[in-house]
C-alpha positions as CSV (number, residue, x, y, z in Angstrom):
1,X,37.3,-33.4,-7.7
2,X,35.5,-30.1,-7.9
3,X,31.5,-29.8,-8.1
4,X,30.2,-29.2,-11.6
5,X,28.5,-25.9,-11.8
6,X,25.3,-26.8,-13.8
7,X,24.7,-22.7,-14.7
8,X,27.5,-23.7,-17.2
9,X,25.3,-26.5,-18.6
10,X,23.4,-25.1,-21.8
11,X,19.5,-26.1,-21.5
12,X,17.9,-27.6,-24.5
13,X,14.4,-26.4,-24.8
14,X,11.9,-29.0,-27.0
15,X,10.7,-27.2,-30.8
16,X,7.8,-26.8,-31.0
17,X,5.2,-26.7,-34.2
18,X,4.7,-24.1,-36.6
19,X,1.3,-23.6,-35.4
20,X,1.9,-23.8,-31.4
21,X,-0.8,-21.9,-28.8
22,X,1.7,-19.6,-27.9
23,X,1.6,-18.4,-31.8
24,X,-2.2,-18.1,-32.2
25,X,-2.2,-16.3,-29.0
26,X,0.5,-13.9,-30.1
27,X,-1.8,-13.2,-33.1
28,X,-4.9,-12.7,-31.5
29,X,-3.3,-10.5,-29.1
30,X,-1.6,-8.8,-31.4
31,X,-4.8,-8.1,-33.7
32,X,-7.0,-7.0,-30.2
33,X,-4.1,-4.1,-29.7
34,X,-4.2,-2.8,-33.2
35,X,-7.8,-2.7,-32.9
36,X,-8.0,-0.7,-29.9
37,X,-5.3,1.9,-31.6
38,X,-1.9,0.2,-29.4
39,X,1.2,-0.5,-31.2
40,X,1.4,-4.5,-30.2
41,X,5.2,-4.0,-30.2
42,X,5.6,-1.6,-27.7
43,X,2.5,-3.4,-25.6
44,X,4.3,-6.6,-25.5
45,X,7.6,-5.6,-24.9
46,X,5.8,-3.5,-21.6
47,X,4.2,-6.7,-20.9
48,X,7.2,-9.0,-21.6
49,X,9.8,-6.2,-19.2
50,X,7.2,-5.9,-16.2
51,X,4.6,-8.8,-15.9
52,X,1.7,-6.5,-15.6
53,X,-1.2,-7.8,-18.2
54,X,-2.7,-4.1,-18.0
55,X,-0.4,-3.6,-21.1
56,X,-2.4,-5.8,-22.8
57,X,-5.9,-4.5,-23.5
58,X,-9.3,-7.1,-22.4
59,X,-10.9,-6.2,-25.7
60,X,-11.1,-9.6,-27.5
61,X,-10.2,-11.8,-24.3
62,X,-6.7,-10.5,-25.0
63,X,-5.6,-10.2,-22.0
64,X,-7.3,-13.8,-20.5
65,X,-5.1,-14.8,-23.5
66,X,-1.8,-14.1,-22.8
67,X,-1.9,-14.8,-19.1
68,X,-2.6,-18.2,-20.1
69,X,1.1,-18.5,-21.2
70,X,4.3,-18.0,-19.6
71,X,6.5,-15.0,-20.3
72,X,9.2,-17.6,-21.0
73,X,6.6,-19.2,-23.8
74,X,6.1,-15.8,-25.4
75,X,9.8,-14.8,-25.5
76,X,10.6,-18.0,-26.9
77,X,7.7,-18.1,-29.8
78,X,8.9,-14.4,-30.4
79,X,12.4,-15.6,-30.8
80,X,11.3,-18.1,-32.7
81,X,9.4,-16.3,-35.3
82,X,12.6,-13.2,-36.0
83,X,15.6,-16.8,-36.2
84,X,12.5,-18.5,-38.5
85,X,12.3,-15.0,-40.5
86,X,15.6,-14.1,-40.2
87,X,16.6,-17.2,-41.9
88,X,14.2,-16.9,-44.9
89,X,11.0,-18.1,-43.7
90,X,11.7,-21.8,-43.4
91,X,11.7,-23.5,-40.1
92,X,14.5,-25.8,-40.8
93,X,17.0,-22.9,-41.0
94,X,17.5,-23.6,-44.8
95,X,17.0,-20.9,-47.7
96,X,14.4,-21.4,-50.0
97,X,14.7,-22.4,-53.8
């Protein structure tokens, strides 16, 4: 019998809430770069791509911030956010009435 190749398995990743830390931190971080004159978008996206918190400013703690997560918990809460939006704005996936 041939080994199973568990690359083929898919992951389940546990939901979070509505209102997780990597959220809040996305918002704060977000409202530090527009205050400082960034576009958060293209900040993020530098920081998400490379690793390096120097795209994310200091101003506000912002960068103490978002080292305190995981890229992989940013991705996922930005991922998140655009299936949740994308969806109509509920988290259940369902359209509102």
């Amino acid at each position: 019998m041939a080994a199973r190749d568990e690359r083929q398995d898919t992951r389940l990743f546990s939901p979070r809430t509505p209102d997780s830390p990597a959220r809040s931190v996305l918002l704060a971080v977000s409202a530090a770069l527009e205050e400082r004159g960034y576009d958060p978008v293209d900040q993020l996206v530098g920081y998400l791509l490379s690793g390096d918190p120097a795209y994310v400013t200091s101003y506000g703690n912002a960068r103490s911030l978002i080292r305190g997560l995981g890229r992989e918990e940013v991705l996922e809460e930005i991922v998140r956010g655009y299936l949740t939006a994308a969806k109509g704005g509920r988290a259940d996936g369902k359209a509102g009435d």
